[in-house]
GUFIDREN-46882 format. One line per 8 residues: number of its first residue (from 1); for each residue x, y, z of C-alpha. Coordinates in nm, 3 decimals, m for minus. Last residue first. Layout:
residues N
NUM> X Y Z; ...
//
This chain:
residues 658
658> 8.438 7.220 7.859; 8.437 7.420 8.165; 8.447 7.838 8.094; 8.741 8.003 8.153; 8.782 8.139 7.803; 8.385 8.261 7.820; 8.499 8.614 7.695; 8.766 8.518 7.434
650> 8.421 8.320 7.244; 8.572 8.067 7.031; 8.536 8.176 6.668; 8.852 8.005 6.552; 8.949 7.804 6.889; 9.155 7.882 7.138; 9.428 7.674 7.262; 9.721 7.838 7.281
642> 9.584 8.199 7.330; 9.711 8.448 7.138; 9.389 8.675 6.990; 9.320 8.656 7.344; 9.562 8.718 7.577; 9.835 8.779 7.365; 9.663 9.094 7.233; 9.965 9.333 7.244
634> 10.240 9.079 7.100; 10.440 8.862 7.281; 10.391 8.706 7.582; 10.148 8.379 7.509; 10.245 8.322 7.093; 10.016 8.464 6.812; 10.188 8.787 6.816; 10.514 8.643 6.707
626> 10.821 8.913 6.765; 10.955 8.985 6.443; 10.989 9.364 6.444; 10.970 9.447 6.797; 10.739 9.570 7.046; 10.835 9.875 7.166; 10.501 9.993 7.293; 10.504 9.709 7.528
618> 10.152 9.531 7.493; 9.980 9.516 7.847; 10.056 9.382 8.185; 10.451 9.442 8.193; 10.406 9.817 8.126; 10.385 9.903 8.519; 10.696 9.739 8.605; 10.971 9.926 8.339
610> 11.071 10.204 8.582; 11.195 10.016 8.904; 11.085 10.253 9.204; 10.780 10.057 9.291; 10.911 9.857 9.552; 11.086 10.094 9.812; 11.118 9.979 10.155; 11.136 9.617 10.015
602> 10.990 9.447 10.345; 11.195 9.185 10.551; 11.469 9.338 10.807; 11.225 9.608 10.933; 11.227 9.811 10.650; 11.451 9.698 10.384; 11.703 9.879 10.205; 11.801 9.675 9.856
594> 12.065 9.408 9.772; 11.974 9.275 9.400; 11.707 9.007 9.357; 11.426 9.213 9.256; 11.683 9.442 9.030; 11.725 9.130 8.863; 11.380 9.032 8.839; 11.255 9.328 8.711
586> 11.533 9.341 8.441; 11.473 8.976 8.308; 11.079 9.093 8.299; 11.166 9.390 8.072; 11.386 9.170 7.879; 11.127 8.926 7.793; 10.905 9.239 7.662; 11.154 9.336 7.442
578> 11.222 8.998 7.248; 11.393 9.137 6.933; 11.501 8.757 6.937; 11.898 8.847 6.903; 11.850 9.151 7.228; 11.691 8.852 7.372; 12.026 8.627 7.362; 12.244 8.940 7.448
570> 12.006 8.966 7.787; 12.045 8.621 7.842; 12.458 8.577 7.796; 12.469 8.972 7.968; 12.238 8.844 8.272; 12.474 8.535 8.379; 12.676 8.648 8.620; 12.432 8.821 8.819
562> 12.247 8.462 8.824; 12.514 8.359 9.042; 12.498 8.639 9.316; 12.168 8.636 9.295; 11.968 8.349 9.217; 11.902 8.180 8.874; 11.681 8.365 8.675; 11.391 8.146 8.487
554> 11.289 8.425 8.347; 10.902 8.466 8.270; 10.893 8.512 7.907; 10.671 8.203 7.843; 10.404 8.431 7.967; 10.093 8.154 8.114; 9.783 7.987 7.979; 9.684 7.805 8.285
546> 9.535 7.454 8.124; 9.371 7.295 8.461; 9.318 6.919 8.400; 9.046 6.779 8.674; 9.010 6.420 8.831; 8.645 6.341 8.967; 8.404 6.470 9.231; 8.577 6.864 9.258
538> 8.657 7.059 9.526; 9.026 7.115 9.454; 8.909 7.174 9.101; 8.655 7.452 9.197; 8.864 7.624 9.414; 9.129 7.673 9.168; 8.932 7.793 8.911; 8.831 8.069 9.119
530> 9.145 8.165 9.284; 9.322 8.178 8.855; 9.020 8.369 8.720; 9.174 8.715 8.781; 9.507 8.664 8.686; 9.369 8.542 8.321; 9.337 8.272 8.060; 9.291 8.015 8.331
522> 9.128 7.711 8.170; 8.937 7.419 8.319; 8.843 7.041 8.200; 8.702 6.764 8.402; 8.779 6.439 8.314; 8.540 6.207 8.055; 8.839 6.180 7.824; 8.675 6.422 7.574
514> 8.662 6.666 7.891; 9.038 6.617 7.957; 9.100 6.684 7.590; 8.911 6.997 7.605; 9.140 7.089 7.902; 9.473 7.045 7.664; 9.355 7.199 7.370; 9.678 7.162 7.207
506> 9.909 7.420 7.020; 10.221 7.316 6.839; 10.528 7.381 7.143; 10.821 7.613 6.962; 11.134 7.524 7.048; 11.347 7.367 6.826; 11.225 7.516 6.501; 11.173 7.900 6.710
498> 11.586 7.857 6.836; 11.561 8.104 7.123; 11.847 8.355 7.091; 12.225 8.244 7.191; 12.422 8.384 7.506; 12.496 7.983 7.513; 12.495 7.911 7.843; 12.194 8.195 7.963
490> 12.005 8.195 7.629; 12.006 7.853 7.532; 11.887 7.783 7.868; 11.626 8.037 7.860; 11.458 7.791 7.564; 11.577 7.540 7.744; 11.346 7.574 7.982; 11.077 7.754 7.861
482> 11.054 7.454 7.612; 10.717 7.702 7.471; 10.358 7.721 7.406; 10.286 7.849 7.743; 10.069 7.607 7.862; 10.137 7.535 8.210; 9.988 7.242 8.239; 9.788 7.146 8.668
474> 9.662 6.848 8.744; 9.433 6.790 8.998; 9.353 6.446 9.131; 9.070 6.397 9.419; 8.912 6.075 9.337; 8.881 5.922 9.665; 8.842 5.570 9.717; 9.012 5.517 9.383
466> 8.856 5.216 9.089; 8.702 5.547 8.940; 9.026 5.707 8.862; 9.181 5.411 8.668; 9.050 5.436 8.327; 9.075 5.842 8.284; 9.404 5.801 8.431; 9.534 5.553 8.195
458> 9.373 5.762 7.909; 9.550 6.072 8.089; 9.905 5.896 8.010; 9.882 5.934 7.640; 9.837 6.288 7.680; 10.117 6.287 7.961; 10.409 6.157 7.740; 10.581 6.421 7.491
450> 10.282 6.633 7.462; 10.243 6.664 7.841; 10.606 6.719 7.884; 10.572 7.004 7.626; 10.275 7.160 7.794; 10.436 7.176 8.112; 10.335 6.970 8.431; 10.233 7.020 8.774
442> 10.050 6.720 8.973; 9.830 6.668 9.248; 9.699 6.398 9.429; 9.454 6.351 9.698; 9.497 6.060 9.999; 9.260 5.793 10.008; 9.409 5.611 9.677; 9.739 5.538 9.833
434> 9.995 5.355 9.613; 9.764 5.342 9.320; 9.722 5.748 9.378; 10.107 5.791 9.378; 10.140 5.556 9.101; 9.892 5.784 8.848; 10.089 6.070 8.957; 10.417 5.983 8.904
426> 10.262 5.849 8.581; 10.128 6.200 8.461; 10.450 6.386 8.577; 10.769 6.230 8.433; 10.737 6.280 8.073; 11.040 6.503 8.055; 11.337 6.339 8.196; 11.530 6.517 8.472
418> 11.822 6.193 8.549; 11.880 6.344 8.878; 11.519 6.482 8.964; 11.209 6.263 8.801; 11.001 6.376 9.002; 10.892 6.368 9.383; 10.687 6.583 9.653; 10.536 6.386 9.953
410> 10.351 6.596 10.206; 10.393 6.545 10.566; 10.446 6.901 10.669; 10.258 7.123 10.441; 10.456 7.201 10.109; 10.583 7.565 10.062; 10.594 7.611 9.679; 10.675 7.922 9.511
402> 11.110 7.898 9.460; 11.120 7.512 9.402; 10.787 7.479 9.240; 10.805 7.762 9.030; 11.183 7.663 8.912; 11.007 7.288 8.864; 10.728 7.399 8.616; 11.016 7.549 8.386
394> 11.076 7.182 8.354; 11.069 6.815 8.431; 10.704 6.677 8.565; 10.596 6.717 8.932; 10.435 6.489 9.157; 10.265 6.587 9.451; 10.111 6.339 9.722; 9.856 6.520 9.945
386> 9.740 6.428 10.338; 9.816 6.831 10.490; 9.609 6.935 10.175; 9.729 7.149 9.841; 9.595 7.487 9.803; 9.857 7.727 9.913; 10.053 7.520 9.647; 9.823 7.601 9.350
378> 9.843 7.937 9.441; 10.212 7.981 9.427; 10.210 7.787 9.066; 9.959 8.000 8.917; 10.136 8.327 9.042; 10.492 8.180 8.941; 10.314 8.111 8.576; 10.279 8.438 8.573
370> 9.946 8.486 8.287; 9.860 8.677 7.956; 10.154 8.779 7.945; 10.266 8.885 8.251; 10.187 9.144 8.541; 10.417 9.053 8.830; 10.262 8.902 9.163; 10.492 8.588 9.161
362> 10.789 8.770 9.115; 10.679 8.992 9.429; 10.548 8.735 9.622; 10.888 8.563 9.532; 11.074 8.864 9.670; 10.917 8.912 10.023; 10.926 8.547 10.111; 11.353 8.595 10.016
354> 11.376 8.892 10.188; 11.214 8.699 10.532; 11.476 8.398 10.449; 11.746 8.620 10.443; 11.642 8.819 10.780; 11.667 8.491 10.944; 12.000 8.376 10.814; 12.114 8.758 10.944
346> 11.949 8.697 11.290; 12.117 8.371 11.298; 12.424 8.495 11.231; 12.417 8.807 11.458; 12.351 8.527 11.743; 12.082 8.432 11.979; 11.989 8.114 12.094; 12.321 7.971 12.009
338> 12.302 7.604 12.181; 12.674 7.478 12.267; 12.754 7.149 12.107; 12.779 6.788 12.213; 12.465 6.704 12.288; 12.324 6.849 11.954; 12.574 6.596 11.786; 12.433 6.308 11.933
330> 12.085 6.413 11.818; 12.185 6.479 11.453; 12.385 6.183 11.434; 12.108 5.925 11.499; 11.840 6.088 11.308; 12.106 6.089 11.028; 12.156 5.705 11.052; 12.513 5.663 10.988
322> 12.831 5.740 10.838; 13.031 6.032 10.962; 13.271 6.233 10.794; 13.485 6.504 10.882; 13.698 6.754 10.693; 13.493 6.793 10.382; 13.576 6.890 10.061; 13.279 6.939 9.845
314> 13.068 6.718 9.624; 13.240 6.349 9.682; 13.353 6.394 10.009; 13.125 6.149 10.149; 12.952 5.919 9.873; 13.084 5.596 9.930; 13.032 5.600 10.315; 12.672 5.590 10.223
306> 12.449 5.606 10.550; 12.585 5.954 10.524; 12.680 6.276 10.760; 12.895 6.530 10.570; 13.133 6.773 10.826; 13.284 7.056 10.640; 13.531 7.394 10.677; 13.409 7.698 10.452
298> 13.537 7.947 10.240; 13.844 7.643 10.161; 13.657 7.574 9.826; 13.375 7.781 9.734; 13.098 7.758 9.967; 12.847 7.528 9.749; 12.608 7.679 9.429; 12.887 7.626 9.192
290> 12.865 7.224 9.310; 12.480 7.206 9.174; 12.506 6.800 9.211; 12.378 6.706 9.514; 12.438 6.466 9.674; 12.266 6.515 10.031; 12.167 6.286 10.355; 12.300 6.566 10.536
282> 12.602 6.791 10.434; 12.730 7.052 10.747; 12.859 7.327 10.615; 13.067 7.618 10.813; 13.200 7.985 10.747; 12.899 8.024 10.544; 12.843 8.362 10.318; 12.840 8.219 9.933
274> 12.568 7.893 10.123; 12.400 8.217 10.293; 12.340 8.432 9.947; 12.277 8.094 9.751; 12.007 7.990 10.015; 11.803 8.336 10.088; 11.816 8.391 9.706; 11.561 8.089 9.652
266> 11.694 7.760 9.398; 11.643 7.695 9.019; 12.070 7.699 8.959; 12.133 7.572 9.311; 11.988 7.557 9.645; 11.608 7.487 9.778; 11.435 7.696 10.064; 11.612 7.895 10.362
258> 11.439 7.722 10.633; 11.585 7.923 10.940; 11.236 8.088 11.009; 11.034 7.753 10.972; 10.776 7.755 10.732; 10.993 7.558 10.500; 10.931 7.244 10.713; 11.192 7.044 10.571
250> 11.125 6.715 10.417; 10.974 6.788 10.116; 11.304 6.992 10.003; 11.518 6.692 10.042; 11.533 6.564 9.675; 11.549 6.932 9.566; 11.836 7.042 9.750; 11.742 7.186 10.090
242> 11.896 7.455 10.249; 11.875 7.486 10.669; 12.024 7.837 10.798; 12.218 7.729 11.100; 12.126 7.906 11.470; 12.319 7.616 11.681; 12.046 7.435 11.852; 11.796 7.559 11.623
234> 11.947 7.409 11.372; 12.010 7.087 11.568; 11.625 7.128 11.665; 11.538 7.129 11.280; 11.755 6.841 11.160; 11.639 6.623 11.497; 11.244 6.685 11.389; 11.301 6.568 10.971
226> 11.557 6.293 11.080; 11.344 5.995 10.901; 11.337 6.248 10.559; 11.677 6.377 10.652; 11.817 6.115 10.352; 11.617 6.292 10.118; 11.888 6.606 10.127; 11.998 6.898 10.369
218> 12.276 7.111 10.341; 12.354 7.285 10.684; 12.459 7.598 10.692; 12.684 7.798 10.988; 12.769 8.137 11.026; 13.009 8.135 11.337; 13.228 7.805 11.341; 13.432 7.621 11.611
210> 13.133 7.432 11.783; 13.099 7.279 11.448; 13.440 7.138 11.359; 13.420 7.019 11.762; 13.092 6.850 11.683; 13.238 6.683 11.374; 13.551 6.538 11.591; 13.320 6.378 11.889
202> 13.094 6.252 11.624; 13.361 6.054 11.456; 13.507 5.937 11.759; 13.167 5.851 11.868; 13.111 5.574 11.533; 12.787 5.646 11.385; 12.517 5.383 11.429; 12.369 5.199 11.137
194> 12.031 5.063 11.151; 11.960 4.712 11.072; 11.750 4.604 10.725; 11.576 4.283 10.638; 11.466 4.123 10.362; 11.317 3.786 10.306; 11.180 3.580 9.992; 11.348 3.258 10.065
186> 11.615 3.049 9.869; 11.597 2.673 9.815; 11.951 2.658 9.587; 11.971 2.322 9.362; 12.344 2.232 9.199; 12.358 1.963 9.390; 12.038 1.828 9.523; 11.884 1.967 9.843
178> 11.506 1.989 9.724; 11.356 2.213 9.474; 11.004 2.098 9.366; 11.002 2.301 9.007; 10.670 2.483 8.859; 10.616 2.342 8.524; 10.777 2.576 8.184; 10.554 2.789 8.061
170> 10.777 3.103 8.187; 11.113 2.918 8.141; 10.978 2.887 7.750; 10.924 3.241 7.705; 11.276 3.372 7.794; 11.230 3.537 8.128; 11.521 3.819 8.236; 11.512 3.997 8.577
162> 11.619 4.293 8.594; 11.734 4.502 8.881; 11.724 4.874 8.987; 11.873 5.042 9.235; 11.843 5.099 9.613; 12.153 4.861 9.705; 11.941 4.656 9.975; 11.622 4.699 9.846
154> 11.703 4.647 9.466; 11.934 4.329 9.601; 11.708 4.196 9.779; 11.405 4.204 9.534; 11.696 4.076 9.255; 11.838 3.797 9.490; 11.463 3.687 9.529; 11.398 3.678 9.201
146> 11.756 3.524 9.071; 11.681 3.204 9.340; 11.308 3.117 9.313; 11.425 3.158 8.948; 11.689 2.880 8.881; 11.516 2.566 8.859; 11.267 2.670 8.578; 11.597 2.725 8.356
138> 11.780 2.974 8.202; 11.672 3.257 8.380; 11.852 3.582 8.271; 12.004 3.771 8.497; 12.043 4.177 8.536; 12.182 4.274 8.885; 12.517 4.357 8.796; 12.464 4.631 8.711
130> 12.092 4.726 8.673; 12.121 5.029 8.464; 12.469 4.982 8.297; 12.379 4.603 8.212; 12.092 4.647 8.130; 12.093 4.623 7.758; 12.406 4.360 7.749; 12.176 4.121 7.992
122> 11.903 4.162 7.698; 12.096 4.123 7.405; 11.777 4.143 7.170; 11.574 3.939 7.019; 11.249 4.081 6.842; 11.263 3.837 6.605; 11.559 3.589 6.589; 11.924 3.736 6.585
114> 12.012 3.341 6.631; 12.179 3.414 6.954; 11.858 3.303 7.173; 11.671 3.061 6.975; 11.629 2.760 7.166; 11.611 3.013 7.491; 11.276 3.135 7.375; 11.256 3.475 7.297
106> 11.303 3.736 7.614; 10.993 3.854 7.891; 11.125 4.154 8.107; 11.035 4.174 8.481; 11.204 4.498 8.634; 11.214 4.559 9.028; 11.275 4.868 9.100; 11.466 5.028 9.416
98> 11.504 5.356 9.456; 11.830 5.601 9.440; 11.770 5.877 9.192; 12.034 5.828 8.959; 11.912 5.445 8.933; 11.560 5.444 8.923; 11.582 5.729 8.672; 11.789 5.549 8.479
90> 11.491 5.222 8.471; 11.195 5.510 8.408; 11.408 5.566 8.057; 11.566 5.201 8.035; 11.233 5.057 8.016; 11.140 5.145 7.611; 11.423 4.922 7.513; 11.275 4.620 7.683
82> 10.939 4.694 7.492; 11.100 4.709 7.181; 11.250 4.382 7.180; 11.117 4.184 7.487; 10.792 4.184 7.691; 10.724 4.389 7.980; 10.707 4.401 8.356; 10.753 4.678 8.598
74> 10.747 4.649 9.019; 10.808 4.871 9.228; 11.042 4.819 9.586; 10.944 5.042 9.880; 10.945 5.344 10.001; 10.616 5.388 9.875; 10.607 5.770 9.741; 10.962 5.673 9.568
66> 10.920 5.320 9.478; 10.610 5.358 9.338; 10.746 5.637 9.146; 10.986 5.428 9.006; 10.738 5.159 8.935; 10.499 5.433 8.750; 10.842 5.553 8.521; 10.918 5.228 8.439
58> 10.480 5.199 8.323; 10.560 5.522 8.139; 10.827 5.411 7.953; 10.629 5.082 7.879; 10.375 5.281 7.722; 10.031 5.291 7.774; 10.005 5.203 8.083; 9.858 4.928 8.227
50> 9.789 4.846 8.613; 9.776 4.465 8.698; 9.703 4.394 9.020; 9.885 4.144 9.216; 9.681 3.949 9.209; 9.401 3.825 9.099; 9.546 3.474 9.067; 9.416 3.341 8.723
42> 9.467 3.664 8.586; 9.840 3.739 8.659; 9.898 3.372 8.574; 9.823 3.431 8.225; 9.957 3.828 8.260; 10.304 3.543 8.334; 10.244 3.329 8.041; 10.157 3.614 7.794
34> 10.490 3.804 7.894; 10.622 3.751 7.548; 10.348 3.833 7.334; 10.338 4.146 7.460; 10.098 4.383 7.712; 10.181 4.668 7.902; 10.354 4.719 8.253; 10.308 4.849 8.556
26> 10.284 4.615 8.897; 10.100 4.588 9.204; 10.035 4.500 9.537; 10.403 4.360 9.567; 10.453 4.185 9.961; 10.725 4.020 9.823; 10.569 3.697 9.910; 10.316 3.831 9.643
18> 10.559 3.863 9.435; 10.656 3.558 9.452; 10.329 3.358 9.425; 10.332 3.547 9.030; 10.609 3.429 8.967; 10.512 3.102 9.059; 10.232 3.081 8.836; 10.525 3.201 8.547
10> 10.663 2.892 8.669; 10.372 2.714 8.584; 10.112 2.499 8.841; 9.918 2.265 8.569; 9.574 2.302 8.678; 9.485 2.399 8.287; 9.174 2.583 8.287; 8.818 2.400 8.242
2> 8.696 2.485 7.897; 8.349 2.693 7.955
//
C-alpha cells in the first residue's frame, strides 16, 4: 500500500479544530467538494463521521445535537445542491435558539463568479440564517480565525454560522501563523459568566407580584437550570405554572399547580387560568400563541430574561428583569409573602385535576380503528426516568402536549418554532449519538415519515449496533392523513378537507422496519396497544410501532378558544359528509365545557352525552361519499381499511411481528 501524503492540509487542520472544539461528531453526506476535509476526517479518526442521507437531515441531526447536548453541532456538506438542502435544519437552528456550526465546501476560488458548476452565492444563501456569521475563506491564512469566530459566535449568540471552504483553501498546506501584519493567531476558547439581575429591578417585580391574587407564571426553556426555584416560587405564592412547548420538559407536570402546555395544542387547565389571571410572570419564554395570553390590561406583568431584547415583545409587561432565572426566582421568593392557602390556588388546583380527568377521557374514546390520544398516553407512561424523546411536526404533537407527562429529567425536543415536518427520525438518531446509554424514543406521523423518516431509518438501521444500548422505539401514527392541516383547513378556513392535498398513499411502515433488519409491530386495535408496547420497550434492537389510528380525532383547541372555532370545523365536516368526525368534535366539546364535578376533579356525570357509545363502530349515518377504505370512515375501517394491509393479509394476525 501507497504511503499517504504527510503533507499537513488545511482541511487536516480543520479537522484539529474541531477537535479543540471539543466536537465528537458531525452530520453530513458526501460531495466532491468536501473530499479534502472527509480526507482528513479518515486519516484522523475523528471526529466521527455520521451520514445521513440527506443533507436536510444531517442540519436537522446538528440541531438536535445542539438541543439534547447543549452544545454546539456540527454539519458539513459540499456546495450547490447540498448547500441548499441545509437551510431547512439551518432555520430551525435559528428560530429555535441553538447553536450550529455549518461546514459547506464551495468551487475553487479561481472560478468563483464565473456561474461555474454547482456554484452558488454561498455568503448571499446564508446570509438570513447565519447573519452575519457566514464567511468564506479565501485563503489558508484566514481559517484558524473565521472557525473559531464562528464556534464562538454560534455559542455566544445561539444561532447558526457558516463557514464557507472553496476546494482549493481545503488542499491548500497548513499555515505557520506568526505576528506578521495582516496575520491573526486566534484560539479555540469560549467562555460564559452568569448574569445577575439588577435589585432595583427585583425589588419592583416582587412588589407587582405581592400586589396580585390569581397569579400565572409562563414558563419556557430558559427555566430548564431554574427547574427547583420555578416550582418553590409557585409554591411560594400559589401560581398555576404553564409551559409553552419549549419549556414543557422542564416542569414537573406531576405537580398540582403544573397546569400543562398553552396555546392552540395546549390543556384546558392553562387557557382557562392564563383568560382568569390577574398577574403573569414570563420566564425564559417567547412564545408565540399571543391569543392564548391575558388579554391586554386583564393582567399586570413582570418577564424575567437573559435576553433583554426579547422582554416585552409578546405581552405588555410592566417590569423586566434580565438575568439568570435561577437567580431571579430565588431573590424574588425572599421578597414576597408565601400563600399557603388561597381560593386561587385551590381554584388553579382544581383546574389542573379537571384537566387529568378530561384527557383520560379523550384519550379513552372509542375511534376508528384506534385514538391516537390513547396510543400516545400509553406510550408516555412507558418512557424511562434516563430517556431522550424526540418528536416529529404534527397531529403527533397535540397528543404529546395534552397526553404526555415526562419523568423529571427527560429531554423532549422538535423542531418547534420553525415546525418542519421531517424532524423526528434525525432528532432521534442525534439524541442516541449524543448519549448512546440512555433509550430513545420518538413519535412521528405517517406523512413526516414519508416526507423524511423512511430515508432516515437506513441511517438508523446502520448506526444502532455501534450504541451501548440499543433501546429506540419509534412510534407512526398511521392514519393516512395531514391530520393537521387537514383540521386546519377546517378550523381557519371553515373549508372541507381537500382529499388531493391531503390524502397520505399507504405504506407498510413496520414491514419496512423488518426489511431494514429493525423490528416491526402494528396496533390495529385498543386492545393490542399495552401488549405491543411492552414488547418494544423490552426489546434487543430498535423497533417501529405502526398504530393505525382515527384521523377524525379533533385536534380541538382548548376551551374558551376552541369554542370559537367549532362552527368553521363543524361547517367544514358538514362539506365532507364526515359524520363520524363530527360526533367526535361534539364529544370533545361538551368534554371541555364547564360541568359539575364531584369533589373538585371527577365529571359527576360522564355518560350523559348521547352520541359516545356509537363512536366504536360504523355510524349508521354514514354519508354518501365518505371513503371506506380510509382509518375512521366507513363501518369496517378496522380491517377492510387498514393502511397497510395487504390483499389476502390475514385481519386476525394484524398485530403480528413482521
Amino acid at each position: 500500500m501507497a504511503e499517504e501524503e504527510t503533507t499537513k492540509t488545511v482541511s487536516d487542520l480543520i479537522v484539529e479544530r474541531l477537535e479543540a472544539w471539543g466536537v465528537s461528531r458531525v452530520y453530513g453526506y458526501a460531495g466532491d467538494g468536501i473530499n479534502p476535509l472527509l480526507g482528513a476526517l479518515r486519516r484522523a479518526g475523528r471526529p466521527a463521521f455520521v451520514r445521513a442521507k440527506h443533507e436536510e437531515a444531517a442540519a436537522f441531526m446538528a440541531c438536535a445535537e445542539a438541543k439534547y447536548r447543549h452544545d454546539v453541532g456540527v454539519v458539513v456538506s459540499t456546495q450547490g445542491p447540498g448547500a441548499v438542502h441545509l437551510l431547512n435544519g439551518l432555520y430551525d437552528a435559528l428560530l429555535d435558539s441553538v447553536p450550529v456550526v455549518a461546514l459547506v465546501a464551495q468551487q475553487h476560488t479561481t472560478v468563483i463568479g464565473s456561474d461555474y458548476q454547482q456554484e452558488i452565492d454561498l455568503p448571499v444563501l446564508f446570509r438570513d440564517v447565519s447573519a452575519p456569521r457566514a464567511h468564506l475563506v479565501s485563503s489558508a491564512e484566514q481559517l484558524p480565525m473565521v472557525l473559531d469566530r464562528a464556534f464562538r459566535a454560534a455559542l455566544a449568540e445561539s444561532r447558526p454560522a457558516v463557514v464557507i471552504l472553496p476546494h482549493d483553501v481545503q488542499t491548500a498546506p497548513a499555515p505557520e501563523l506568526g505576528q506578521a501584519h495582516g496575520e491573526l493567531v486566534s484560539s479555540p476558547l469560549w467562555a460564559e459568566g452568569r448574569i445577575l439581575a439588577r435589585e432595583d429591578d427585583i425589588v419592583a417585580a416582587a412588589e407587582l407580584l405581592e400586589a396580585g391574587e390569581r397569579p400565572v407564571i409562563l414558563a419556557g426553556r430558559g427555566v430548564r437550570g431554574a427547574r427547583e426555584e420555578l416550582l418553590r416560587f409557585a409554591e411560594r405564592i400559589g401560581a398555576a405554572v404553564v409551559t409553552s412547548l419549549l419549556g414543557k420538559p422542564y416542569v414537573d407536570e406531576a405537580h398540582p399547580l403544573a397546569a400543562g402546555t398553552m396555546g392552540h395544542l395546549g390543556t384546558t387547565a392553562s387557557a382557562r387560568l392564563l383568560q382568569s389571571c390577574d398577574t403573569l410572570l414570563i420566564v425564559g419564554s417567547h412564545d408565540p400563541w399571543t391569543e392564548f395570553y391575558p388579554a391586554p390590561g386583564q393582567a399586570r406583568a413582570v418577564q424575567i430574561d437573559i435576553d433583554a431584547s426579547v422582554l416585552g415583545d409578546r405581552y405588555p409587561v410592566e417590569v423586566g428583569v434580565v438575568g439568570d432565572s435561577a437567580d431571579a426566582l430565588e431573590r424574588l421568593a425572599g421578597r414576597v409573602s408565601p400563600r399557603p392557602h388561597s381560593p386561587w390556588r385551590e381554584e388553579v388546583e382544581r383546574r389542573v385535576r379537571q384537566w387529568h380527568d378530561i384527557s383520560r377521557r379523550r384519550a379513552e374514546l372509542p375511534a376508528r380503528p384506534v385514538n391516537p390520544e390513547l396510543v400516545v398516553r400509553r406510550f408516555g407512561e412507558r418512557l424511562a426516568h434516563d430517556a431522550q424523546l424526540a418528536l416529529d411536526v404534527g397531529s403527533g404533537v397535540y397528543h404529546y402536549a395534552r397526553q404526555v407527562r415526562l419523568p423529571v429529567g427527560v429531554e423532549a425536543h422538535l423542531s418547534s418554532t420553525l415546525a418542519s415536518m421531517g424532524c423526528g427520525i434525525p432528532y432521534g438518531i442525534a439524541a442516541k449519538e449524543s448519549a448512546p446509554e440512555r433509550p430513545v424514543a420518538v413519535i412521528a406521523g405517517d406523512g413526516a415519515m414519508q416526507m423524511l423518516g423512511n430515508a432516515e431509518l437506513i441511517t438508523l438501521s446502520e448506526r444502532y449496533t455501534s450504541w451501548s444500548d440499543p433501546r429506540f422505539v419509534v412510534l407512526v401514527l398511521h392514519n393516512r392523513d395531514l391530520a393537521e392541516v387537514s383540521w386546519e383547513q377546517r378550523e381557519t378556513e371553515a373549508e372541507p378537507r381537500f382529499v388531493a392535498s391531503q390524502d397520505v398513499p399507504r405504506f407498510d411502515f413496520s414491514g419496512y422496519a423488518e426489511l431494514l433488519g429493525l423490528r416491526g409491530l402494528r396496533i390495529d386495535d385498543p386492545d393490542q396497544v399495552d401488549a405491543v408496547l411492552d414488547a418494544a420497550f423490552a426489546s434487543d434492537r430498535p423497533v417501529l410501532i405502526e398504530a393505525v389510528t382515527d384521523p377524525d380525532v379533533p385536534l380541538l383547541p382548548p376551551f374558551p378558544h376552541g369554542e370559537k372555532m367549532l362552527e368553521a370545523m363543524r361547517a367544514g365536516l358538514r362539506a365532507e359528509a364526515n359524520a363520524h368526525a363530527r360526533e367526535l368534535l361534539d364529544v370533545y366539546a361538551w368534554l371541555e365545557q364547564e360541568h359539575p364535578y364531584e369533589n373538585g376533579d371527577v365529571m359527576s356525570d360522564p355518560h350523559t352525552h348521547p352520541d359516545q357509545n356509537d363512536l366504536a363502530t360504523g355510524h349508521p349515518s354514514q354519508a354518501e361519499g365518505e371513503d371506506p377504505d380510509r382509518p375512521g370512515t366507513g363501518t369496517d375501517a378496522v380491517t377492510d381499511g387498514h393502511p397497510s394491509q395487504a390483499e389476502g393479509e390475514d385481519p386476525d394476525d394484524a398485530n403480528a411481528e413482521r
